[in-house]
N, C-alpha and C positions, 0 to 999 in steps of 0.2 A: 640267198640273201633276201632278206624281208625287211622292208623298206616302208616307213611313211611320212610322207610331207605335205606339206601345209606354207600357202603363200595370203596372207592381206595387205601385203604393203604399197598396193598402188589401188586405183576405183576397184579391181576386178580380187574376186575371191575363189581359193580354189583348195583342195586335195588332193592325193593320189598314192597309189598304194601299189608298190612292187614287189611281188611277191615268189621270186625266183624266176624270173622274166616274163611274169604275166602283169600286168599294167592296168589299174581301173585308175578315173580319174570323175572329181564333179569339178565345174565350173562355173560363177556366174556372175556377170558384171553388176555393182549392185551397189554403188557407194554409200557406205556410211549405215552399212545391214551387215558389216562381216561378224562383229559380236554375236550377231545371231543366227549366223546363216556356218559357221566354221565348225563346230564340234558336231553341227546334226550332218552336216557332211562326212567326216569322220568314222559317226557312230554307221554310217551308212554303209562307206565303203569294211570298214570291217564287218559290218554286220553280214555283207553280199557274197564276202570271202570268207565267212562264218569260220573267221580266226581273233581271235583276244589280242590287244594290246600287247599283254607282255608275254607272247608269243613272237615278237617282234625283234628283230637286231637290231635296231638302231630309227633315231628319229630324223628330221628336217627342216631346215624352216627357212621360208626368204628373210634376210635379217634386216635389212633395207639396202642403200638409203630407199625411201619412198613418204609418204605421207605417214607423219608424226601416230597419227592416231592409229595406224591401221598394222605399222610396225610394232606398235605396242603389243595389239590385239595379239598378233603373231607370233611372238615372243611368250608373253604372258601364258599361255595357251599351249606351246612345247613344251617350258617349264613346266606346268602343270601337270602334262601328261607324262613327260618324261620322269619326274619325281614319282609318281605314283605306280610305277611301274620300275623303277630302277632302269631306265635305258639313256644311252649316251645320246648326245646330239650332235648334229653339223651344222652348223649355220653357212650360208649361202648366201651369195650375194643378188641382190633382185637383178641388178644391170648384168649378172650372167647370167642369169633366168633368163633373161629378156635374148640376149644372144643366141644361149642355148637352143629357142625358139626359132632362130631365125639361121640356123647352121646350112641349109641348103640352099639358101641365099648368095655367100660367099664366103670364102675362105677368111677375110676381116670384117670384122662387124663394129658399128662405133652404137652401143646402147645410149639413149639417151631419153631420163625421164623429167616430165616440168615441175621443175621444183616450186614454181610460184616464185612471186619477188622477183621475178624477170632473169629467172637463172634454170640452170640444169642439174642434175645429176649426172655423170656421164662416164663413159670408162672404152677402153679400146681391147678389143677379144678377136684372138688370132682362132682356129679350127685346126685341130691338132686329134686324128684318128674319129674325128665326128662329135669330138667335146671340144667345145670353149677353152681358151686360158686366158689369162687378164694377158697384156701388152703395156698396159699402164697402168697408172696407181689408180680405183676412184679418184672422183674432185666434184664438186660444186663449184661454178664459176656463170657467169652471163656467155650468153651462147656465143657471142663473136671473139671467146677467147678459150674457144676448145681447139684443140688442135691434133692432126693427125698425120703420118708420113705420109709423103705425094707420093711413095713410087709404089701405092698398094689400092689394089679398086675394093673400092668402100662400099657396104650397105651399111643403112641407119635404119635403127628397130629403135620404139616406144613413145612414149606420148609427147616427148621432144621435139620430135621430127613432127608432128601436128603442129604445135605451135611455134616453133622454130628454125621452120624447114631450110628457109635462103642464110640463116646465120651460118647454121651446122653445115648448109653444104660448102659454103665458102671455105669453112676448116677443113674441109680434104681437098682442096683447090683442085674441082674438078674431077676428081676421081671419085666419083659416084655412080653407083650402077642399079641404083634405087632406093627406096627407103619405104618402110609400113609406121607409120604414126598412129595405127589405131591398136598396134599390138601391144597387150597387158601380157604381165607375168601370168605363168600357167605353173602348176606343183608338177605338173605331169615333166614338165623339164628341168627338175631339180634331181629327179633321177642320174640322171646321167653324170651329172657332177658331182652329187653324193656319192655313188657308188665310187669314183674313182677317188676321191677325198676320203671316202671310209677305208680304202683300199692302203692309202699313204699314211693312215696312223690320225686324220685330222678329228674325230670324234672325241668329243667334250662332253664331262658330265654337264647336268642342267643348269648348274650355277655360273659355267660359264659359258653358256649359250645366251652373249648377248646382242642387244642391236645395234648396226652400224647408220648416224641419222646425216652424218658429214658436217650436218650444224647445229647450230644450238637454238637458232629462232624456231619460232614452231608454227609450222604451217600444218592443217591437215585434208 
């Protein structure tokens, strides 16, 4: 399987490229640079594994929710690359990135990213064989109205838990076993949910490879 993804939808920008289980990835936190900083990443890691685009099975992309402008990028830029190459896409969700990230943590993970406006992004992911699965729907909501089972120990992963640490921990009443506020989505963790997504039949030509923003005000 040959695999490439691509995340802009929170401050942090990223790549990565799977290549029948060999793994390259670039990273770099860099708000409001991802337009320019996304395809020379790209061009790089194919360039390293000195294999072409459409050489490739299948694309990837965080779809959001995250910041308006940076989902765009992400999107815009799959499409692009997907069309020009005839390849299908997966779209991904950032708040499973975010989990995915954070899988030796615990077994439930609550992602949660700051939407601005005094709210979240947020979603609940059980670890099921070392991948992520949602446990709840996404939702945007203000932090002291996220909610999560009490009879499960909770880590909290993304920039939520930064600015909204004592709301979010209150929603797992207690059952909290840590949290990282400063963890951004990485592409390098879209692997793993892609491969199992491409697995299930969830690959989409480009046209419907699109973003998910949960609302319609636009913050970026």
């Amino acid at each position: 399987m040959k695999l490439l993804a691509i995340d802009t939808a929170t401050e942090a920008c990223s790549a990565a490229l799977f290549l029948d289980g060999a793994l390259s990835s670039r990273y770099e936190f860099a708000p409001r640079q991802h337009a320019e900083l996304i395809l020379p990443m790209v061009d790089a890691l194919l360039a390293e594994a000195e294999i072409k685009l459409g050489s490739l099975d299948c694309l990837a992309f965080g779809r959001g929710p995250g910041a308006f402008t940076g989902v765009r990028i992400a999107t815009g830029v799959i499409q692009g690359l997907a069309f020009a190459v005839d390849l299908p896409v997966i779209p991904i969700s950032t708040l499973a990135i975010l989990a995915q990230g954070a899988v030796s943590q615990s077994d439930y993970l609550l992602s949660a990213i700051d939407a601005r406006m005094g709210e979240v992004y947020w979603g609940l992911y059980q670890v099921r064989d070392n991948v992520v699965e949602a446990v709840s729907a996404e939702a945007v909501s203000k932090p002291d109205q996220v909610t999560a089972p009490a009879d499960r120990q909770w880590f909290g992963v993304g920039s939520g838990w930064n600015t909204y640490a004592q709301e979010l921990s209150q929603a797992v009443n207690g059952h909290l076993i840590g949290h990282q506020g400063e963890a951004y989505p990485h592409a390098r963790d879209i692997i793993p949910l892609a491969l199992r997504a491409y697995a299930a039949g969830a690959a989409v030509p480009a046209e419907q490879a699109l973003p998910v923003y949960l609302r319609n005000k636009v913050t970026s």
